[in-house]
Backbone as a printed PyTorch tensor [residue, N CA C, xyz], in Angstrom:
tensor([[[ 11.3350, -18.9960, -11.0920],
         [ 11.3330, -18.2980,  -9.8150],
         [ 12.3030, -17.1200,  -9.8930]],

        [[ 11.8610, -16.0260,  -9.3100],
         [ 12.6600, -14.7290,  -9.3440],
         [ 13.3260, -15.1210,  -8.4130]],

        [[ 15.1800, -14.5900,  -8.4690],
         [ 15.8330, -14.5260,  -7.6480],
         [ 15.8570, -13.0370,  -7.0820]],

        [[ 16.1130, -13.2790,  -5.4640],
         [ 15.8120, -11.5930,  -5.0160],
         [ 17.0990, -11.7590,  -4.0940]],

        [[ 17.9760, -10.4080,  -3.7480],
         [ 18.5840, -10.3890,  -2.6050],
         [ 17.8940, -10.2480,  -1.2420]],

        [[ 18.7730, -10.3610,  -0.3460],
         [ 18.4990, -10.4260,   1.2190],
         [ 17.8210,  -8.6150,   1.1800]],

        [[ 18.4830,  -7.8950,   1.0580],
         [ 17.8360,  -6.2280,   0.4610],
         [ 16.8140,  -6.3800,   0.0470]],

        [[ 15.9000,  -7.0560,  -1.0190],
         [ 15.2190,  -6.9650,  -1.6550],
         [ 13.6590,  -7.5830,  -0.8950]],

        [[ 14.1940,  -8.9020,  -0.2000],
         [ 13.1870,  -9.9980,   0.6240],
         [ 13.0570,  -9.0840,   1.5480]],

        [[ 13.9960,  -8.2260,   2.4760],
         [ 13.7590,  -7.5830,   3.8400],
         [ 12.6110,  -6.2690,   3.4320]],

        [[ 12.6740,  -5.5880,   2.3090],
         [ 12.1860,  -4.4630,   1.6470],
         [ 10.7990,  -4.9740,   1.1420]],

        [[ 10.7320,  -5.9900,   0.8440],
         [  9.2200,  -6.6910,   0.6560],
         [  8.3400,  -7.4110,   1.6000]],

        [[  9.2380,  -7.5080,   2.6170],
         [  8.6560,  -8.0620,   3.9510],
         [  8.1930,  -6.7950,   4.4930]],

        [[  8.8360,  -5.5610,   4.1090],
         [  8.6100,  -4.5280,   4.9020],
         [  7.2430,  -3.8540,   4.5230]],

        [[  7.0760,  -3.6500,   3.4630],
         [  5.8990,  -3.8130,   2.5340],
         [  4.6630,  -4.3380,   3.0720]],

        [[  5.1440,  -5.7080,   3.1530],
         [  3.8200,  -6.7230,   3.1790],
         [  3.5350,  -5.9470,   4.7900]],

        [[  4.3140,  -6.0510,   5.5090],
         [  3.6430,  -5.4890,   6.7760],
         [  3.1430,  -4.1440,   6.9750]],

        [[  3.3190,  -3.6160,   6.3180],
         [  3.0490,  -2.2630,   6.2780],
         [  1.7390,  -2.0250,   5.8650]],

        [[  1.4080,  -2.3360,   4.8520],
         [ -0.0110,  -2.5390,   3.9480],
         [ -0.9660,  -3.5500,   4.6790]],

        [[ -0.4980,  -4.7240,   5.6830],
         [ -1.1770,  -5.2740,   6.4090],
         [ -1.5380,  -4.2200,   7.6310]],

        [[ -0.6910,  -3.3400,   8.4050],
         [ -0.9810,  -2.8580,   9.2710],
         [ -1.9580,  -1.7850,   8.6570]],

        [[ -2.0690,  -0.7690,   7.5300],
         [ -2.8910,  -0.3300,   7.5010],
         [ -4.3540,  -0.3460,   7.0880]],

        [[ -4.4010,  -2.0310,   6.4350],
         [ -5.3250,  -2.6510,   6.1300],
         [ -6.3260,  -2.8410,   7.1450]],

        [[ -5.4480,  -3.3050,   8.7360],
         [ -6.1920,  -3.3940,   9.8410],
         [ -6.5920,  -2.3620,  10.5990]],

        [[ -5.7850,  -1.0070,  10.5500],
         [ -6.1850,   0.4630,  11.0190],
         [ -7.4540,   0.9660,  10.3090]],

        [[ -7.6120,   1.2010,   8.9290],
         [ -8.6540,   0.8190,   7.9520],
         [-10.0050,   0.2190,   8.9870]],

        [[ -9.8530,  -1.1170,   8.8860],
         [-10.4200,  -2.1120,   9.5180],
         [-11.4860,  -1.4720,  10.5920]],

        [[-11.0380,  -1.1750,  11.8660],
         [-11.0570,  -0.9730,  12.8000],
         [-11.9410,   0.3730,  12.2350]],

        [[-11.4010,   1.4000,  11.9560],
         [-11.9840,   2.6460,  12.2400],
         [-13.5040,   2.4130,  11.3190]],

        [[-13.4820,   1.5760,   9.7240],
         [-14.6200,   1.3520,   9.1070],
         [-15.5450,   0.1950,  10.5160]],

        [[-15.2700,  -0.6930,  11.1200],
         [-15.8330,  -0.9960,  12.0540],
         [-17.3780,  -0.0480,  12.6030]],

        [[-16.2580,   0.9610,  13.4790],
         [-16.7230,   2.1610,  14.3670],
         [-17.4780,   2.5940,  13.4190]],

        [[-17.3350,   2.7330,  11.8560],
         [-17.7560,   4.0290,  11.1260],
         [-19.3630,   3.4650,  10.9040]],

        [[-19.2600,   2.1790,  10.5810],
         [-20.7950,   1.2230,   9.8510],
         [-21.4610,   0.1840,  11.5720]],

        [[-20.7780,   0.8420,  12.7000],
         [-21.7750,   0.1080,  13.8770],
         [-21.5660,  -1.6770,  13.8570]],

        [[-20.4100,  -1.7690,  13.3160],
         [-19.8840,  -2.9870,  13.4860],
         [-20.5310,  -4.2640,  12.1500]],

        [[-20.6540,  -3.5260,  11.2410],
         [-20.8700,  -4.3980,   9.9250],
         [-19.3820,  -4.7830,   9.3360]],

        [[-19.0180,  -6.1020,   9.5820],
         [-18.4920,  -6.8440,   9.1670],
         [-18.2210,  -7.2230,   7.6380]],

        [[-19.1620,  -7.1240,   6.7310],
         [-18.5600,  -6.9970,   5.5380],
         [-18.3310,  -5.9830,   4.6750]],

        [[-19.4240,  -4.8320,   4.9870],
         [-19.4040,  -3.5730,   4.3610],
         [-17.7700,  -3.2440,   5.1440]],

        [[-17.3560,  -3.2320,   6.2710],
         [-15.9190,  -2.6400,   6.8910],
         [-14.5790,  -3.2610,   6.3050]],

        [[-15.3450,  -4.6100,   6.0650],
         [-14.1560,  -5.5830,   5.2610],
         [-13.6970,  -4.5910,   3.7220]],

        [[-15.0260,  -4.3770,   3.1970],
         [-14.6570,  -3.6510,   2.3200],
         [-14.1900,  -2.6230,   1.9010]],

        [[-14.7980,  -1.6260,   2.7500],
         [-14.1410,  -0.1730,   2.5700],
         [-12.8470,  -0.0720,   3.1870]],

        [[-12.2010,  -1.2610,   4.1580],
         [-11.0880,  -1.1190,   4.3630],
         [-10.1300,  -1.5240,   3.3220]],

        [[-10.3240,  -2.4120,   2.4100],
         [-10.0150,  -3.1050,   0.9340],
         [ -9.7410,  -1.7150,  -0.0850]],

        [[-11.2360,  -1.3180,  -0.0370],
         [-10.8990,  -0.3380,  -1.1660],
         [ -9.7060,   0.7320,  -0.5300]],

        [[-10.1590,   1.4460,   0.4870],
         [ -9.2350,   2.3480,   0.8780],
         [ -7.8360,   2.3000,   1.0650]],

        [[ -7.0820,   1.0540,   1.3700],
         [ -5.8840,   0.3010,   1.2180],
         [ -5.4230,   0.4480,   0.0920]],

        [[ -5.9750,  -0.2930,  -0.8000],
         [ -5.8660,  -0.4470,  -2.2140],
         [ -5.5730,   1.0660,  -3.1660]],

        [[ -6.6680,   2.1630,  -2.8120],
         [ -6.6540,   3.7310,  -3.3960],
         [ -5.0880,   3.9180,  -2.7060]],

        [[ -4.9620,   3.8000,  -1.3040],
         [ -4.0890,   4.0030,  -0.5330],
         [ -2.3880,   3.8410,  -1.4350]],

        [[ -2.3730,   2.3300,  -1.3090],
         [ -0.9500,   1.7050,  -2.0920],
         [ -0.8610,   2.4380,  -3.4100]],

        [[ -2.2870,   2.2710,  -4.4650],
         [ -2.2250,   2.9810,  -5.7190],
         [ -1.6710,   4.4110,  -5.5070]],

        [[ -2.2740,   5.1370,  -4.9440],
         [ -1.5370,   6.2180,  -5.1350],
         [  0.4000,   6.9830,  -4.6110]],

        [[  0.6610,   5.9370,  -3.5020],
         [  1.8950,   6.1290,  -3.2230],
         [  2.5690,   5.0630,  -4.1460]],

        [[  2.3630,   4.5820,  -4.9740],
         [  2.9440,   3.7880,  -5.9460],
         [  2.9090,   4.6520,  -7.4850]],

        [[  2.0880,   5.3020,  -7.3990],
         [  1.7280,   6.1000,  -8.8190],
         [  2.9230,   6.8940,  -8.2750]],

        [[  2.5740,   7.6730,  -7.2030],
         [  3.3900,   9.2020,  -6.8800],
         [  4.9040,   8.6240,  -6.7760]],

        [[  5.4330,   7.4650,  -6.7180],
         [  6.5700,   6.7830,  -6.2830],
         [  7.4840,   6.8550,  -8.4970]],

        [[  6.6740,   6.0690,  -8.6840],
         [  6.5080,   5.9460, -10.1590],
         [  6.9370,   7.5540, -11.2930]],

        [[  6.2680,   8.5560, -10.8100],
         [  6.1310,   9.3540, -11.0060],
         [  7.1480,  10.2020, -10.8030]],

        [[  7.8210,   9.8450,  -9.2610],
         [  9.0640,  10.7760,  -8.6890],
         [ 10.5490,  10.0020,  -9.6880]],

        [[ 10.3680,   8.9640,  -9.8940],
         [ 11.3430,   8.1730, -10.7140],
         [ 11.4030,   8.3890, -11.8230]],

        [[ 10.3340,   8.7910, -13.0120],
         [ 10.5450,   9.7900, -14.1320],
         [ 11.1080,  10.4940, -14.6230]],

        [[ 10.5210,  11.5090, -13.3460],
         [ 10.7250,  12.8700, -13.2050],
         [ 12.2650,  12.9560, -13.1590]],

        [[ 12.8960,  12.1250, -11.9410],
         [ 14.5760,  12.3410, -12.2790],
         [ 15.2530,  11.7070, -13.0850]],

        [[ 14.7210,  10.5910, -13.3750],
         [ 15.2950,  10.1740, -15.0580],
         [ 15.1850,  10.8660, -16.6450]],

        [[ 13.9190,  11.5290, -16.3370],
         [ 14.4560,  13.2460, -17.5910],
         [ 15.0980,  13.7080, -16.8210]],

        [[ 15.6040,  14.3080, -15.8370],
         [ 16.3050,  15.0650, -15.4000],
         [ 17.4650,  14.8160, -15.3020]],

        [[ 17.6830,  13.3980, -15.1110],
         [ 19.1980,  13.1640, -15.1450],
         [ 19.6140,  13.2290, -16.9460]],

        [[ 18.5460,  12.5740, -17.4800],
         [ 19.1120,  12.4250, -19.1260],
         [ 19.3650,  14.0700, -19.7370]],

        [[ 19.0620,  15.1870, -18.9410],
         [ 19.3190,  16.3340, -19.9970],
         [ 20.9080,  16.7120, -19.9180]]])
């Protein structure tokens, strides 16, 4: 079992809700978008979440690099 600090649990709680709330904003608007199809909305709210996290995780990833050459020169 990973040990995490109180920092670390509050920062991943923050997370989990975050990605839940836009999972359900998602949700909702694919709803409206497909006339209330229930699994096609399930999904495109899935994928779009998912593109969603991937890319502020890439660009997150990416910004952390970037200043670690920068700090090493």
């Amino acid at each position: 079992m990973v040990k995490m600090t109180d920092r670390e649990k509050k920062e991943l709680i923050e997370a989990e809700e975050t990605i839940l709330q836009l999972f359900f904003d998602a949700y909702e608007r694919a709803m409206k978008y497909t006339k209330g199809n229930i699994n096609l909305s399930l999904r495109m709210a899935a994928m779009l979440v998912s593109a969603m996290v991937h890319d502020q995780t890439e660009s997150k990833s990416f910004q952390f690099l970037w200043q670690m050459g920068r700090d090493n020169k």
